[in-house]
VEXDREN-2710 file (C-alpha; in Angstrom, 1 decimal):
% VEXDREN-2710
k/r/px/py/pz
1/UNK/59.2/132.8/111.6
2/UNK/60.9/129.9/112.2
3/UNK/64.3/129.3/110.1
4/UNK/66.2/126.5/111.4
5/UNK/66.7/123.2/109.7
6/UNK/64.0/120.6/110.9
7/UNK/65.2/117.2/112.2
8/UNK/65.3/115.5/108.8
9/UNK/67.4/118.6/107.5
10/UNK/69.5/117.8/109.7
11/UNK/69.5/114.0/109.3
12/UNK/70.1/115.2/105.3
13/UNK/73.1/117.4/105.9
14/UNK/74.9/114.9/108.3
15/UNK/74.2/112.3/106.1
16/UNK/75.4/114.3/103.6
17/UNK/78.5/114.7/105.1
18/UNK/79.3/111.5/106.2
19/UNK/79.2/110.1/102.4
20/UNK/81.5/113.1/101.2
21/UNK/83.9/112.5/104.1
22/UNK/84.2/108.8/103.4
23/UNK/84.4/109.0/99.5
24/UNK/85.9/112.3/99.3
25/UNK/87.7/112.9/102.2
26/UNK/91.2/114.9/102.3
27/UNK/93.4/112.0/101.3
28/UNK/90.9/112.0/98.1
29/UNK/91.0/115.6/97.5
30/UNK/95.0/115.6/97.4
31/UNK/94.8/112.8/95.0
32/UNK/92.7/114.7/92.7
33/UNK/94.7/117.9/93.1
34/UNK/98.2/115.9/92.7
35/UNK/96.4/114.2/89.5
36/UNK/95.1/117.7/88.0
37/UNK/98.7/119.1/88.1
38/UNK/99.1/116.7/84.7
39/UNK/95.3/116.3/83.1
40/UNK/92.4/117.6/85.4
41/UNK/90.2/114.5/85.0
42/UNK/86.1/113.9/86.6
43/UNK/85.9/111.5/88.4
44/UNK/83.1/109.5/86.9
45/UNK/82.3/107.1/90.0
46/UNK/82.2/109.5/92.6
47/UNK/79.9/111.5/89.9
48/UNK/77.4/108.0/89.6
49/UNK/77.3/107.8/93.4
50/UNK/76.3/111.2/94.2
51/UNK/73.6/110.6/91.6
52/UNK/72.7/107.2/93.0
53/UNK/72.6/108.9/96.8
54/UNK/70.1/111.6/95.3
55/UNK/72.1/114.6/95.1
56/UNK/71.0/115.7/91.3
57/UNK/67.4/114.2/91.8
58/UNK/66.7/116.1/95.6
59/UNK/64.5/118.7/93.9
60/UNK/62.4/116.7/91.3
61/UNK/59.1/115.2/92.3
62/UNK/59.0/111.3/93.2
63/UNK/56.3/111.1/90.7
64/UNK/59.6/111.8/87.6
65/UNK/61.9/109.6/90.0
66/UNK/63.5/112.7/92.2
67/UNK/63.6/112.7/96.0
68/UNK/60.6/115.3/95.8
69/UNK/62.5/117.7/98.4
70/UNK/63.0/121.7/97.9
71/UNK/65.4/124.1/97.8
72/UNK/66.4/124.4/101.1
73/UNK/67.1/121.1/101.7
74/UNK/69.2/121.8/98.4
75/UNK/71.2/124.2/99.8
76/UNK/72.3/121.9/103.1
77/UNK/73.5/119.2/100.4
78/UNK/75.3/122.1/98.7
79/UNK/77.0/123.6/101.6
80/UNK/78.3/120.4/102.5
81/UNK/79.5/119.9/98.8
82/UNK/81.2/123.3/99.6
83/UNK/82.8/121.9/102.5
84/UNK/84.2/119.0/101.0
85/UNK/85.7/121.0/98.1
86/UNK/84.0/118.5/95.8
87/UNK/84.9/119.0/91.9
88/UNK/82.6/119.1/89.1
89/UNK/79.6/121.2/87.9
90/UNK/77.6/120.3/90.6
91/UNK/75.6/123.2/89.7
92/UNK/74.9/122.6/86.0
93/UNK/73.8/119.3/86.6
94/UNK/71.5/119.6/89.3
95/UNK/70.0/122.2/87.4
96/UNK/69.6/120.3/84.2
97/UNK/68.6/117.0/86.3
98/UNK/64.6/117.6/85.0
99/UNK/65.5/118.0/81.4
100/UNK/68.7/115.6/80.5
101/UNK/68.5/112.5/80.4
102/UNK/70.9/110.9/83.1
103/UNK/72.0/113.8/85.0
104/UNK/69.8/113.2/87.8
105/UNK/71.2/109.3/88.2
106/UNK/74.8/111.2/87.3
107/UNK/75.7/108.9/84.6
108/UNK/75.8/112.1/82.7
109/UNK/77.7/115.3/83.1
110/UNK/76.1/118.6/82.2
111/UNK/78.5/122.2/82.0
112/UNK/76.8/125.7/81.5
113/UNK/78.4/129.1/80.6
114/UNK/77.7/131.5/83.8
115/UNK/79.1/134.7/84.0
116/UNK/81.4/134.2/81.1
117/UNK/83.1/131.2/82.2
118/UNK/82.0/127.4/81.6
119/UNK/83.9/125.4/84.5
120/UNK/84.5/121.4/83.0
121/UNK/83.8/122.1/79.5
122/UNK/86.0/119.3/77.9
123/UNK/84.8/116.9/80.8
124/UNK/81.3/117.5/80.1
125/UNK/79.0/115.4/78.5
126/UNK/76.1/118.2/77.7
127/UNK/77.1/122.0/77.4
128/UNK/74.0/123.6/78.4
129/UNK/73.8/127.5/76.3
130/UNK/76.0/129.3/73.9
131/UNK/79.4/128.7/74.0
132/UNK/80.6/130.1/71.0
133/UNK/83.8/131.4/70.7
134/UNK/85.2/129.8/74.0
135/UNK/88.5/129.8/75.4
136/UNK/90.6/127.2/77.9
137/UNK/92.2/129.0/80.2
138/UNK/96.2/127.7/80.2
139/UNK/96.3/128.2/83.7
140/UNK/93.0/127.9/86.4
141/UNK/93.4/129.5/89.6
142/UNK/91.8/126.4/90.6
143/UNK/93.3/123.0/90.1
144/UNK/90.3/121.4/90.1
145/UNK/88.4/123.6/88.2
146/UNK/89.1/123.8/84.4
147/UNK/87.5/127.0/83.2
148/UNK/86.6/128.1/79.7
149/UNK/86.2/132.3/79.1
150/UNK/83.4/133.2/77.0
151/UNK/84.0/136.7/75.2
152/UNK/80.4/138.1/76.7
153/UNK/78.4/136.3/79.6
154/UNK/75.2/136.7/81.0
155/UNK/74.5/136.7/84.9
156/UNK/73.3/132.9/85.8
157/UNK/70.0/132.1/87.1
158/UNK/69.1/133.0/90.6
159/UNK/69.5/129.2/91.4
160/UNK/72.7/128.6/90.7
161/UNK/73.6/131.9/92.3
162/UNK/71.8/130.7/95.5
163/UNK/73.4/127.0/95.0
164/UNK/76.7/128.2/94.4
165/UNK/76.6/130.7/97.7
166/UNK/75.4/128.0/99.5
167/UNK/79.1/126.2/98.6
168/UNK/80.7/129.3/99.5
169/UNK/79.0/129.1/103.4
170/UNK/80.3/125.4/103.5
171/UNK/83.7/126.4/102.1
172/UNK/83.6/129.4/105.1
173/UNK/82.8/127.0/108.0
174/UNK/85.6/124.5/106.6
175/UNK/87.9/127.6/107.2
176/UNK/86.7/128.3/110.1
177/UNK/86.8/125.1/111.6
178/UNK/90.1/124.8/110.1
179/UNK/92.0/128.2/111.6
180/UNK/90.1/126.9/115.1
181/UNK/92.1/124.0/115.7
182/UNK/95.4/125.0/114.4
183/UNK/94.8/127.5/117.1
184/UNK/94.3/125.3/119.5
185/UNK/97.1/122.5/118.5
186/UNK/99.6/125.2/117.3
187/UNK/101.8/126.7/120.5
188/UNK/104.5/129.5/120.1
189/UNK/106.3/131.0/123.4
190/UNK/104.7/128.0/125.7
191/UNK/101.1/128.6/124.9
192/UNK/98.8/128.0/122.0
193/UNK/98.6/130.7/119.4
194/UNK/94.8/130.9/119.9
195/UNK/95.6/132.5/123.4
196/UNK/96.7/135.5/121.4
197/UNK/94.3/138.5/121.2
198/UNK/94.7/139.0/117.5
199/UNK/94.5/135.6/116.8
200/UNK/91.6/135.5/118.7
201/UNK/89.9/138.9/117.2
202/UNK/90.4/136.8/113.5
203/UNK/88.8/133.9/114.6
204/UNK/86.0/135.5/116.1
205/UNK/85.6/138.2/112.6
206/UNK/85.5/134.4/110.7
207/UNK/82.8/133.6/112.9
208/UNK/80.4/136.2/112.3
209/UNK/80.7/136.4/108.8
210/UNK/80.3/132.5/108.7
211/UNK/76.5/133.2/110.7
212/UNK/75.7/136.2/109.0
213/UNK/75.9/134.7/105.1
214/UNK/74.4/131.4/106.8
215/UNK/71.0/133.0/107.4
216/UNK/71.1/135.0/104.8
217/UNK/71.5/131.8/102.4
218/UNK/68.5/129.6/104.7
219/UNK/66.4/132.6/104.2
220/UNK/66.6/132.9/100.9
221/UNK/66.1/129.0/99.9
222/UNK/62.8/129.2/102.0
223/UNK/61.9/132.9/100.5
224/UNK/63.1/132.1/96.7
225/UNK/63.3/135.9/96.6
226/UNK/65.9/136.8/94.2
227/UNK/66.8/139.9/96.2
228/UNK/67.5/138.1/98.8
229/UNK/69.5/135.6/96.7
230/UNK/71.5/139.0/95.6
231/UNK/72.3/139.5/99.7
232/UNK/73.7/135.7/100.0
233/UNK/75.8/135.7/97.1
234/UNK/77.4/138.9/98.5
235/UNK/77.7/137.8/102.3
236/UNK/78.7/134.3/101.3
237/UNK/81.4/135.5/98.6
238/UNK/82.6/137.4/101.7
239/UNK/82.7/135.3/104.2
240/UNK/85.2/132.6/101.7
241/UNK/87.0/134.7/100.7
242/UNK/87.8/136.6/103.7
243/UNK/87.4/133.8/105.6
244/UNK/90.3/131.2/103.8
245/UNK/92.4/134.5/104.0
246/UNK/92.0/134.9/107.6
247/UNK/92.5/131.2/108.1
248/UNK/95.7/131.7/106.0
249/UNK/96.8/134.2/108.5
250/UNK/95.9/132.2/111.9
251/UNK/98.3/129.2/110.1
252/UNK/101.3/131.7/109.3
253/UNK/103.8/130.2/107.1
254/UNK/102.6/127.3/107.2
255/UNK/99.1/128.1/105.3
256/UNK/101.5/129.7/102.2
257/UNK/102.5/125.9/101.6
258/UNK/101.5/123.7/99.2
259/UNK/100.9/120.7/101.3
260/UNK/98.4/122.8/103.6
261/UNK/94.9/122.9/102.1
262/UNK/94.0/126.3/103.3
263/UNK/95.3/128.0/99.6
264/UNK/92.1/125.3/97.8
265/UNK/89.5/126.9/100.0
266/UNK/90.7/130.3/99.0
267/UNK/91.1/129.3/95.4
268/UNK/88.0/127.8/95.2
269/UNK/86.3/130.3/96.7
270/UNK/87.6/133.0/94.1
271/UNK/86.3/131.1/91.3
272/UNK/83.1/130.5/93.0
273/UNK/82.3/134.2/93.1
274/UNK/83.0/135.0/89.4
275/UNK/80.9/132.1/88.4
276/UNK/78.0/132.6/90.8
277/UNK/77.8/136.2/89.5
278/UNK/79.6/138.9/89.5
279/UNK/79.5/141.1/92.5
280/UNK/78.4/144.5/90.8
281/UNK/75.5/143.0/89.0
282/UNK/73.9/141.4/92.6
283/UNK/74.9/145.2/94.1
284/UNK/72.4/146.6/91.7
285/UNK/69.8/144.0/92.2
286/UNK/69.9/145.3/96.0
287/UNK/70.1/148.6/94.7
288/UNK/67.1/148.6/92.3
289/UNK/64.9/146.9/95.0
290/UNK/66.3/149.5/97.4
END
């Protein structure tokens, strides 16, 4: 069987990319983290042109006004989102874009709880589920993620466990793209620090874990089996996490600083995880089916 992206895939994902690098680029996503440190605000435009390019509409059929595409090519879009760190409840509102009214065209903005926490509550226009009893949390371990805690939390839906792995494989090539060409450009002792075994053994750890959750997360947008979807989450969760750490490590000092944007991968990637589900509950999916 045959799992890589077709030609128009792959038209969608660099197309994809090229709009998120030209209206959300790095100078962008420092703006919007600079701006959070005071009120962490959506930004609405950027919200309505993601709608207007098709990105909550790609899975609806043209007949309702969507773009009449499936999940796979979903999960492309998404892993680009991932790459781009863009903010939001991407996931919520793609999910809801077949039954509330504007959040396929993004003129509306739709929040669910998953896992206990509802990311963008006060930004939202549509809160999706129970969210009784919710508390902001003073301080996010992402800037540009708000989070509300919900005293109980159901697992989400396989979907937006799937969606929000596929984020998590765009956040872990970002990394590794990242840690790459600091090694390269980076010299200590007359040479670059990529020449050095160890930097060389992290890099090379990044990229297998980078390949190994990417065809885990293809395979299970063409298979829509939720076991599978269990596997992703845990390989792509991994491969973040890990891999903003290891990218931290290839950078030295400088990735503890502010100013570098390896500590918004890794912080991202944290709160990814708890919202796409927690680890333990996709351990016993693999375990049951086991």
């Amino acid at each position: 069987m045959h799992f890589q992206p077709t030609d128009d895939q792959r038209a969608l994902r660099d197309g994809t990319r090229e709009l998120l690098e030209g209206r959300f680029g790095r100078d962008a996503l420092r703006a919007s983290v600079d701006a959070a440190a005071a009120v962490p605000a959506l930004d609405r435009a950027l919200w309505r042109e993601l709608g207007a390019a098709g990105l909550f509409s790609l899975c609806l059929p043209q007949s309702a006004g969507g773009v009449g595409l499936g999940l796979p090519e979903a999960v492309l879009v998404f892993e680009e989102c991932g790459r781009a760190l863009v903010p939001g409840p991407l996931v919520a509102t793609f999910l809801a874009a077949g039954g509330v009214e504007g959040a396929a065209t993004g003129d509306v903005v739709v929040t669910a709880p998953y896992a206990g926490l509802v990311p963008w509550m006060d930004a939202a226009d549509v809160v999706r589920g129970d969210v009784t009893g919710a508390e902001a949390l003073a301080a996010p371990v992402d800037p540009l993620t708000p989070l509300h805690r919900l005293p109980g939390g159901a697992p989400p839906p396989w979907r937006a466990t799937l969606l929000y792995a596929a984020e998590q494989l765009g956040s872990a090539g970002r990394t590794l793209a990242m840690a790459v060409q600091h090694a390269r450009d980076r010299e200590q002792f007359g040479q670059p620090v990529g020449a050095f075994q160890a930097v060389k053994h992290l890099c090379a750890e990044m990229l297998v874990r980078v390949e190994i959750a990417r065809a885990a997360v293809y395979a299970a947008a063409v298979t829509e089996d939720p076991v599978e979807v269990a596997a992703a989450k845990l390989l792509a969760d991994e491969a973040a996490v890990r891999g903003a750490r290891d990218c931290l490590q290839v950078h030295g000092g400088m990735g503890f600083t502010w100013e570098a944007d390896v500590h918004l991968h890794l912080k991202r990637a944290w709160v990814r995880a708890e919202l796409g589900g927690r680890a333990r509950d996709a351990e016993e999916v693999l375990a049951a089916a086991l």
